[in-house]
TIVO-894671 format. One record per residue (C-alpha): residue number from 1; residue in one letter; z, y, x. Coordinates in pm, 1 decimal, m for minus. Each point is the difference from the previous one (the first is absolute). Layout:
N
n: NUM; res: A; zz: Z; yy: Y; xx: X
...
***
This chain:
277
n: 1; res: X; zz: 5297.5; yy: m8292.3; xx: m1810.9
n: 2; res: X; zz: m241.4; yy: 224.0; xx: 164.0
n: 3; res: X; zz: m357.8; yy: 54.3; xx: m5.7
n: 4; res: X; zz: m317.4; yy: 203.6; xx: 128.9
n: 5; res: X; zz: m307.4; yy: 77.0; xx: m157.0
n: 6; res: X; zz: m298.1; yy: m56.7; xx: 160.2
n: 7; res: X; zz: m416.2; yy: 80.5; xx: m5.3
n: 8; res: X; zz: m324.4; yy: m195.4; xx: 94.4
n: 9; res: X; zz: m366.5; yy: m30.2; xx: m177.7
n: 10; res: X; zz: 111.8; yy: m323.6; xx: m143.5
n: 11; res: X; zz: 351.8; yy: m132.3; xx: m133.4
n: 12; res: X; zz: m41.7; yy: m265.9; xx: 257.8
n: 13; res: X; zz: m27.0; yy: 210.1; xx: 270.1
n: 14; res: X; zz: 290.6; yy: 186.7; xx: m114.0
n: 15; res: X; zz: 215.5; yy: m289.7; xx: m2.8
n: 16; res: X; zz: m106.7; yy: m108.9; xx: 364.4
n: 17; res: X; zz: 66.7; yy: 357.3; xx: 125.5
n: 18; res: X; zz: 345.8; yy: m1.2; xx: m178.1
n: 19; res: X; zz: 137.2; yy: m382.0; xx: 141.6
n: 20; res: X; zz: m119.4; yy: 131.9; xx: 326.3
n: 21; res: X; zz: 182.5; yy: 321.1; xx: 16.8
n: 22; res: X; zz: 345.1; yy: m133.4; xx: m135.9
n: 23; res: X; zz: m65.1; yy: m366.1; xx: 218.2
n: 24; res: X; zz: 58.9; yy: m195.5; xx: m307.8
n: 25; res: X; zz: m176.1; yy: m306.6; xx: m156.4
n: 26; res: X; zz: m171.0; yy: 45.8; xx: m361.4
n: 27; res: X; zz: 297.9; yy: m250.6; xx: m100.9
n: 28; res: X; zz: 231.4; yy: 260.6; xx: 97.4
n: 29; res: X; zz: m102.1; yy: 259.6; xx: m226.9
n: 30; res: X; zz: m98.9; yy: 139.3; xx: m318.8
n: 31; res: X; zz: m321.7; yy: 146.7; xx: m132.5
n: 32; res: X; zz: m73.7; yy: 219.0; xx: m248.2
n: 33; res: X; zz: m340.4; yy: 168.8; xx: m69.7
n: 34; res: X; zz: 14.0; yy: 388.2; xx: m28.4
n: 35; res: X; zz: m383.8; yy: 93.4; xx: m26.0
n: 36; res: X; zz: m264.2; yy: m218.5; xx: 7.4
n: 37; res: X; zz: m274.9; yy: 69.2; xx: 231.0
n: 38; res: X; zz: m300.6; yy: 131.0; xx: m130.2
n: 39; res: X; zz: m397.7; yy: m29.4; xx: 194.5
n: 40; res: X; zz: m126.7; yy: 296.5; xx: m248.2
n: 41; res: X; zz: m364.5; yy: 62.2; xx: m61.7
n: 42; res: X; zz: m221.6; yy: 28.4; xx: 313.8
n: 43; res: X; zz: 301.5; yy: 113.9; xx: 177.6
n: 44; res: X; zz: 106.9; yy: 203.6; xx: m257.4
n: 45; res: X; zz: 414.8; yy: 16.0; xx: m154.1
n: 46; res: X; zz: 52.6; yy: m261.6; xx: 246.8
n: 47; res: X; zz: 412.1; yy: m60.6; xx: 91.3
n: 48; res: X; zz: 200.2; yy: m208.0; xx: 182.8
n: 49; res: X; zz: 255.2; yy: m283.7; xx: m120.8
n: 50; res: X; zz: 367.1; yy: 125.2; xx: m22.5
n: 51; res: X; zz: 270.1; yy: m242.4; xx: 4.4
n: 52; res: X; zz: 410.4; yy: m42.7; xx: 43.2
n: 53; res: X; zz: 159.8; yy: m245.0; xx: 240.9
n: 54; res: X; zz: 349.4; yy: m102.3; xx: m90.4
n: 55; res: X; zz: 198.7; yy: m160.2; xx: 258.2
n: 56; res: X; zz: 361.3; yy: m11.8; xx: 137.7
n: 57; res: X; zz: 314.2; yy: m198.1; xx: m192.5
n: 58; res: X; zz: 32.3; yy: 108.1; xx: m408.7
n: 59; res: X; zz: 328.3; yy: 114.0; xx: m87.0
n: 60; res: X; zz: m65.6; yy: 51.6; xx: m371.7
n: 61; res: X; zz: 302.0; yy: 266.9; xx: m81.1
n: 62; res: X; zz: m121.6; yy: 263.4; xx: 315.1
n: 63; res: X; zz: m341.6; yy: m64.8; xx: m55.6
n: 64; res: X; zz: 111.9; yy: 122.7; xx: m388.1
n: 65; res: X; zz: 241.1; yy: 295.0; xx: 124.7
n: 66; res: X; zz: m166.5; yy: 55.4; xx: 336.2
n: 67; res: X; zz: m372.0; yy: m53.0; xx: m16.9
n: 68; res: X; zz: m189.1; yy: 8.9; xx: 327.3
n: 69; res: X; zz: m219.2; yy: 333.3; xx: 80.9
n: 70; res: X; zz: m339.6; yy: m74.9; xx: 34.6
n: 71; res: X; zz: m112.4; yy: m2.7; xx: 388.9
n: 72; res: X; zz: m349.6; yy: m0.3; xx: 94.9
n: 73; res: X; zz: m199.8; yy: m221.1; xx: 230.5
n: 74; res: X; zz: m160.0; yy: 304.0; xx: 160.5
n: 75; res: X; zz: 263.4; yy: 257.1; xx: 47.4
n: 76; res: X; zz: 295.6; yy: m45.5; xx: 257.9
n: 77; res: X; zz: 300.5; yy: 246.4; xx: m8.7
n: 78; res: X; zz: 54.1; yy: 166.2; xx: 308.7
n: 79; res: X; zz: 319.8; yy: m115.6; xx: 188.4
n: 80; res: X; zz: 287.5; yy: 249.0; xx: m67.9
n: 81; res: X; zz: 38.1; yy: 293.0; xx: 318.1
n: 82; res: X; zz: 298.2; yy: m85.8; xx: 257.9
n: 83; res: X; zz: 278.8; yy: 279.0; xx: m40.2
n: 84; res: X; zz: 86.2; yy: 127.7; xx: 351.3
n: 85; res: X; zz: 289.1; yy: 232.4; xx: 113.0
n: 86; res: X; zz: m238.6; yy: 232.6; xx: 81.5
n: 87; res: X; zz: m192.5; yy: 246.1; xx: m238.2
n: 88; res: X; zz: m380.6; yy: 48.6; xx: 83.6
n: 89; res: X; zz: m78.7; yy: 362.7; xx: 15.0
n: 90; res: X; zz: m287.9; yy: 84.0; xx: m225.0
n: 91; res: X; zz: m360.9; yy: 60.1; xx: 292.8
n: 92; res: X; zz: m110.5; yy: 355.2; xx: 92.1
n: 93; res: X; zz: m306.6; yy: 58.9; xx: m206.0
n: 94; res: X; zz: m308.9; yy: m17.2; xx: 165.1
n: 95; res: X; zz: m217.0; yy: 289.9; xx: 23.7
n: 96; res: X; zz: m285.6; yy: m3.1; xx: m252.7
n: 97; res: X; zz: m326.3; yy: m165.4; xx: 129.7
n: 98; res: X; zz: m286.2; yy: 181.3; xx: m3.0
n: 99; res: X; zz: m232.1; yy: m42.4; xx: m303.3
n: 100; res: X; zz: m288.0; yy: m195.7; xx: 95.7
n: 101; res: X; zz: m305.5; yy: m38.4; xx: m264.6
n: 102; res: X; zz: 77.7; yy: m325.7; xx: m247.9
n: 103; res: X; zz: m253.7; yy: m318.5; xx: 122.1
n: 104; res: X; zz: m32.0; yy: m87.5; xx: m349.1
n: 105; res: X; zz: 5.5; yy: 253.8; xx: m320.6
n: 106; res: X; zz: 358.3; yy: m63.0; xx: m170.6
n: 107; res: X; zz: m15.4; yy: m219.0; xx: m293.6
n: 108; res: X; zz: m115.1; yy: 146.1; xx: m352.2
n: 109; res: X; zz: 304.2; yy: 132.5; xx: m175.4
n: 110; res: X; zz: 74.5; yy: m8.7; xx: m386.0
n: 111; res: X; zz: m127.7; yy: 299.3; xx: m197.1
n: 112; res: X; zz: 47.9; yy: 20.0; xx: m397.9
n: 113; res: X; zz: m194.8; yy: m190.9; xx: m223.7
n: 114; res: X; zz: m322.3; yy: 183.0; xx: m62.6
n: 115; res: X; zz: m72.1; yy: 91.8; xx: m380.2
n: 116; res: X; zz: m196.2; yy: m250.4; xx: m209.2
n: 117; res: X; zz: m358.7; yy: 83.9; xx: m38.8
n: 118; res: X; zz: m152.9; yy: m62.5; xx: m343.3
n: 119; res: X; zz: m221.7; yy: m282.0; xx: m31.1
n: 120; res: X; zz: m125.0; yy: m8.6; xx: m359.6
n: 121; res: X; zz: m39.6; yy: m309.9; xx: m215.8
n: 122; res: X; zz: 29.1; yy: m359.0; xx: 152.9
n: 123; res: X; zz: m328.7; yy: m164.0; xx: 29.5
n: 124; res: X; zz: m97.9; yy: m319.9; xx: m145.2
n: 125; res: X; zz: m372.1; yy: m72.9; xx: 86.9
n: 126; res: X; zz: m124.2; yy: m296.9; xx: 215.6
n: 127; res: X; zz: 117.7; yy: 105.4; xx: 342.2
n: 128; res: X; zz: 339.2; yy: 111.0; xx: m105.1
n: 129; res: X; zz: 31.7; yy: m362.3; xx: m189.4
n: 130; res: X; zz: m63.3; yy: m166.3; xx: 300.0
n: 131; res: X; zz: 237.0; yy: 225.0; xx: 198.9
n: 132; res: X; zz: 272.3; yy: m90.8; xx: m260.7
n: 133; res: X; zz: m73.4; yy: m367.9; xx: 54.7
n: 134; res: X; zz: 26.3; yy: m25.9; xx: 348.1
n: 135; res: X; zz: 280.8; yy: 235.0; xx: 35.8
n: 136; res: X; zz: 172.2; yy: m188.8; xx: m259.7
n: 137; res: X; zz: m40.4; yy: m348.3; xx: 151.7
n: 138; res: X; zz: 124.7; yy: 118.1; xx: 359.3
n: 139; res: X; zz: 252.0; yy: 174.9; xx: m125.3
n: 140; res: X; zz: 164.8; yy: m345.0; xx: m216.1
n: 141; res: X; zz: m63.6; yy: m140.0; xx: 348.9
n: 142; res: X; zz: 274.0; yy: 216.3; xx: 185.6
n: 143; res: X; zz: 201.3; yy: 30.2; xx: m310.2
n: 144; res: X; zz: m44.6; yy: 298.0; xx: m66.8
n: 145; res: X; zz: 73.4; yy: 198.7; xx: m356.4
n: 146; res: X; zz: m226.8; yy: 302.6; xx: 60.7
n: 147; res: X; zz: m262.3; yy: 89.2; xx: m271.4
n: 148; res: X; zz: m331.7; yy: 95.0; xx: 92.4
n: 149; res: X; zz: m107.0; yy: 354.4; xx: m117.8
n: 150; res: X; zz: m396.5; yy: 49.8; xx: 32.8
n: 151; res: X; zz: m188.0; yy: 374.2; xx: 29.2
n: 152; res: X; zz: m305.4; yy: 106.0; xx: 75.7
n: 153; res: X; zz: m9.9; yy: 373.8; xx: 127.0
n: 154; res: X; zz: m284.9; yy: 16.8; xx: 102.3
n: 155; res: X; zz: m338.1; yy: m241.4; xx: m38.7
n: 156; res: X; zz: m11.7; yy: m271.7; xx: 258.4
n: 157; res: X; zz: 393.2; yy: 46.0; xx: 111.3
n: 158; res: X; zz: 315.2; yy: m214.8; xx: m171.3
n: 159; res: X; zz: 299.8; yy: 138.4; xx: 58.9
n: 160; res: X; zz: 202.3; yy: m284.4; xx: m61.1
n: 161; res: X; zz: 444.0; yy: 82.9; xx: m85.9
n: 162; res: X; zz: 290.8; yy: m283.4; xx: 22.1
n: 163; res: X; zz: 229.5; yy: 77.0; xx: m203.2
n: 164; res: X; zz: 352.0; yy: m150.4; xx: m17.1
n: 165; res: X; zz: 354.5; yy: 27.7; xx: 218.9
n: 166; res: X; zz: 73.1; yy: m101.7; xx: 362.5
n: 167; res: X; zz: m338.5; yy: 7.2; xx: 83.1
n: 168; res: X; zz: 52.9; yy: 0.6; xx: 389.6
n: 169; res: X; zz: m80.5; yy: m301.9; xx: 68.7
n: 170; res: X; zz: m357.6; yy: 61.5; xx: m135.4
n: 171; res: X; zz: m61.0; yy: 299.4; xx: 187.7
n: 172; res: X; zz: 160.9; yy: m112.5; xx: 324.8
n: 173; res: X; zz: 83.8; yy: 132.7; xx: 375.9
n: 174; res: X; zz: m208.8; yy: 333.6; xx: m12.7
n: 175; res: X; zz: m213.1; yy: m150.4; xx: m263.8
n: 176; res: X; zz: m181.4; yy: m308.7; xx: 168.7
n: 177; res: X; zz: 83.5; yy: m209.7; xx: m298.5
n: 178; res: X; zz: m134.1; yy: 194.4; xx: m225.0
n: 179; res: X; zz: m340.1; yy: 66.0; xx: 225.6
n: 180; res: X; zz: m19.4; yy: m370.5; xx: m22.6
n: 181; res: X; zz: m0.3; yy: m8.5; xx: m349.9
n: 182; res: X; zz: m250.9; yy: 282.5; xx: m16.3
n: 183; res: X; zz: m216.9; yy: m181.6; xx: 239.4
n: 184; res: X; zz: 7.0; yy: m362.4; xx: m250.6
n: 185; res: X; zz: m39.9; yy: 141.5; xx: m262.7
n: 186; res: X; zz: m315.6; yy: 221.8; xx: 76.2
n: 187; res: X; zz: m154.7; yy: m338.7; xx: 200.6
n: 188; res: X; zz: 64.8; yy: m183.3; xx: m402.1
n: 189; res: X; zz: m132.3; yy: 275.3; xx: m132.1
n: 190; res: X; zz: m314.5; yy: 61.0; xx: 166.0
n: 191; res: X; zz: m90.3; yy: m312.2; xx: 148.9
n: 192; res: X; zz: m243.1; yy: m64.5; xx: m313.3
n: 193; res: X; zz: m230.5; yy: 291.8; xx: 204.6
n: 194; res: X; zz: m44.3; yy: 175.0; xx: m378.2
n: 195; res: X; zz: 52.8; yy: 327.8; xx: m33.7
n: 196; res: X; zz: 290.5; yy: 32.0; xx: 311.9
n: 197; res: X; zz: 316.9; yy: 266.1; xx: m41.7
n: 198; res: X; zz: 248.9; yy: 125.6; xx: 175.0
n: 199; res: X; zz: 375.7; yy: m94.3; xx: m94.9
n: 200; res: X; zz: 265.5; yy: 214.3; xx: 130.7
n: 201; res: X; zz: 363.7; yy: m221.7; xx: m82.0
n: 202; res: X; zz: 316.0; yy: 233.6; xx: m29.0
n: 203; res: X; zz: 366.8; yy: m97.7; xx: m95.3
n: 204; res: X; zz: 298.8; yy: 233.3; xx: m24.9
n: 205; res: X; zz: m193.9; yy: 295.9; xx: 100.9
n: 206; res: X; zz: m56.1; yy: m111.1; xx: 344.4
n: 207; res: X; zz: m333.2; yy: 119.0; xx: 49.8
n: 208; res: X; zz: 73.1; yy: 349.0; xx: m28.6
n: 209; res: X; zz: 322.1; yy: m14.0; xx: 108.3
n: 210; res: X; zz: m121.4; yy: m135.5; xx: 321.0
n: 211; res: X; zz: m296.3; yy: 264.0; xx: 50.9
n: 212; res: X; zz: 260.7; yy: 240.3; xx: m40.4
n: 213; res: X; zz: 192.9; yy: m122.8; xx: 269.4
n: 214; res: X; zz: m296.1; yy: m73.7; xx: 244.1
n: 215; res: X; zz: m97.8; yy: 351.9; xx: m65.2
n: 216; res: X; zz: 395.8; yy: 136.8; xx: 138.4
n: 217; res: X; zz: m26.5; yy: m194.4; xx: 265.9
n: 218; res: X; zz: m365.3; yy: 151.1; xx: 128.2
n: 219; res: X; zz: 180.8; yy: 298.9; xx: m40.9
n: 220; res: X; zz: 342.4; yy: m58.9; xx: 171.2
n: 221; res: X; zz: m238.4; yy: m218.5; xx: 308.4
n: 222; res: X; zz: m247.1; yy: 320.7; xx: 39.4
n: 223; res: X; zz: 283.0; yy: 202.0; xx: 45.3
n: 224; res: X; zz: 124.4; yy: m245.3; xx: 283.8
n: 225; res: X; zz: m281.4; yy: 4.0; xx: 146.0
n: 226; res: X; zz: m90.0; yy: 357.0; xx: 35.9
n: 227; res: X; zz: 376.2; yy: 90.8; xx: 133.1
n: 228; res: X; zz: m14.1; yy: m293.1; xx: 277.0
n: 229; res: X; zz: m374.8; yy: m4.5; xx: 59.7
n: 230; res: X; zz: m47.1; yy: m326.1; xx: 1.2
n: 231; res: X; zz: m194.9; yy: m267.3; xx: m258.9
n: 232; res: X; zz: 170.7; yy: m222.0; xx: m212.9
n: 233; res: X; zz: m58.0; yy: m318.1; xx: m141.2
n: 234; res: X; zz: 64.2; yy: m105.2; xx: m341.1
n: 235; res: X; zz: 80.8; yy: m309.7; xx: m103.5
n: 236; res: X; zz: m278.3; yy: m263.0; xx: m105.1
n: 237; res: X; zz: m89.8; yy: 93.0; xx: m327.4
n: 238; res: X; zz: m320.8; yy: m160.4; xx: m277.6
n: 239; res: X; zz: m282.7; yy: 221.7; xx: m23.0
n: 240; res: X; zz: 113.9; yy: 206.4; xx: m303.3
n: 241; res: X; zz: 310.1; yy: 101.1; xx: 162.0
n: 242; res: X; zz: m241.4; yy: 124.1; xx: 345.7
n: 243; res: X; zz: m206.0; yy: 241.5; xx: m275.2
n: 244; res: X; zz: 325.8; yy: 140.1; xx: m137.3
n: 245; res: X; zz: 126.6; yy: 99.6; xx: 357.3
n: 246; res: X; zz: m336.5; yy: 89.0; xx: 114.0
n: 247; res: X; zz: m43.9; yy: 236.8; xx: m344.9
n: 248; res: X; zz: 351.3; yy: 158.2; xx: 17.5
n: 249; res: X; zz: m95.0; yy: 102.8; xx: 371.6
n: 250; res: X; zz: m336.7; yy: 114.4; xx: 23.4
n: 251; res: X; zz: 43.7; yy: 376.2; xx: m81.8
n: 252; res: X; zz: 334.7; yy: m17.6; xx: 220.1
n: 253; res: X; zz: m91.4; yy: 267.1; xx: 270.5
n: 254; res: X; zz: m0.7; yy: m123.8; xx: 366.1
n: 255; res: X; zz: 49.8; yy: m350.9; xx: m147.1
n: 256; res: X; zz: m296.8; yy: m305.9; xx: 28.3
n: 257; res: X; zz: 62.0; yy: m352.5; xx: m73.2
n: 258; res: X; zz: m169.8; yy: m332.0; xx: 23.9
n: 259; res: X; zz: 30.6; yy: m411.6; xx: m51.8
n: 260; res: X; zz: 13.6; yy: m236.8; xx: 277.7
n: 261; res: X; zz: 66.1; yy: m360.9; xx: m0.7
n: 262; res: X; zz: m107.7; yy: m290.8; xx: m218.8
n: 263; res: X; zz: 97.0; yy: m101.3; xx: m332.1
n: 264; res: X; zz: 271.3; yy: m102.5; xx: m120.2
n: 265; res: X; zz: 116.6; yy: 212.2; xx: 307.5
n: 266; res: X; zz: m216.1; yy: 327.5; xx: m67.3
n: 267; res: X; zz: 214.2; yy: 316.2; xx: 118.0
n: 268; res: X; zz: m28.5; yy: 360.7; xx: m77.3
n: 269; res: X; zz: 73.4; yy: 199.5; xx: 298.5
n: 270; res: X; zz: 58.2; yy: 388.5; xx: m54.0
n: 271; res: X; zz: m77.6; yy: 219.0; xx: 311.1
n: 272; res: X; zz: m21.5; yy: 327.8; xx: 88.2
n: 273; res: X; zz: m397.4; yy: 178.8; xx: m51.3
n: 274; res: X; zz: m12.4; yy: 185.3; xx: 358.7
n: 275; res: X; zz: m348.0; yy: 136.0; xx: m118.1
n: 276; res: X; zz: 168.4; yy: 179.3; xx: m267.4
n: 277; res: X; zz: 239.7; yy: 140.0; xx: 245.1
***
């Protein structure tokens, strides 16, 4: 027998998708439920239903010797190359292009880890108990094992660490879960107007790690930009991110830059200073 495994954001939608790729009535095959699709918390951990379609005449003994590889529903293999009696000469390289200044600054690149700073004690006074409470809720919400580690650095700031393995999906494409987080869990933690602080969420050394990396790239751009003479744009980036470019730049000689846009799609763009010429 063969069978395909297929996606969709519920198991019945993966089923439909599956009888109409193959042609087949739900009679004619068999189901079985990989994942289970999950809604999350306010759009949080949220995944799609997995499931296997089995279809095709059983032969018991080469289904036991021979089992069928898995195919998926997505991916076709490309149909194998006609031989000819003719070999193809390998093209004359083309001469190199000339470098033209990037439209977009190239995407942020992976630097090492940055050192752990010290944080002291955890905290355990009214604020960071209702930090804990919130996070911890959410967090049995997306099914999530991390442990909430609360500090106070300084007064009126939380720095607030999860703590735990695989933590990706927490922190998410260039951190936008993770903002999100940040962003509920100050609005639970404040909305009582008493006493307001700022909470600054960090898991697997992101934070820093991704300062560091913002901070290369103003580098690696400024250079860009003073060789072609020409601005660049940076990618849209949350308002923290705009002060680290904008602070590892401003003492750059010959080098200015400034926001433009709306949020969420606020962009840095890095110019050249002609008055400083």
């Amino acid at each position: 027998m063969s069978y395909i495994d297929v996606t969709g954001k519920t198991e019945e939608e993966a089923i439909s998708k599956a009888l109409s790729q193959l042609g087949l009535d739900r009679d004619d095959v068999s189901v079985q439920i990989l994942e289970r699709a999950k809604s999350g918390f306010l759009g949080l951990g949220s995944q799609p239903a997995k499931i296997r379609v089995t279809y095709g005449p059983e032969d018991e003994k080469s289904a036991l010797e021979n089992p069928a590889p898995v195919r998926s529903a997505e991916v076709k293999k490309p149909a194998p190359e006609k031989k000819t009696g003719f070999e193809k000469k390998p093209a004359a390289p083309k001469p190199a292009a000339p470098k033209a200044a990037p439209a977009f600054a190239p995407k942020v690149e992976n630097v090492p880890a940055a050192p752990t700073v010290p944080l002291g004690d955890e905290v355990d006074d009214e604020k960071a108990q209702d930090i804990k409470t919130f996070l911890n809720g959410l967090l049995t919400q997306m099914e999530s094992p991390a442990q909430v580690r609360v500090y106070q650095p300084e007064k009126g700031r939380y720095k607030v660490i999860l703590e735990g393995e695989n933590l990706g999906s927490l922190i998410g494409r260039r951190g936008e879960t993770l903002d999100a987080i940040q962003q509920l869990t100050s609005y639970s933690v404040n909305r009582s107007g008493a006493g307001r602080v700022r909470i600054q969420l960090d898991a697997e050394n992101y934070r820093e790690r991704r300062e560091e990396s913002l901070q290369h790239l103003a580098q690696k751009v400024a250079g860009k930009v003073v060789k072609y003479r020409r601005s660049v744009t940076l990618e849209p980036m949350n308002a923290y991110e705009r002060h680290v470019i904008h602070t590892a730049l401003q003492d750059t000689p010959g080098i200015t830059t400034y926001s433009t846009g709306t949020e969420p799609n606020r962009r840095v763009i890095v110019a050249l200073d002609r008055d400083k010429q």
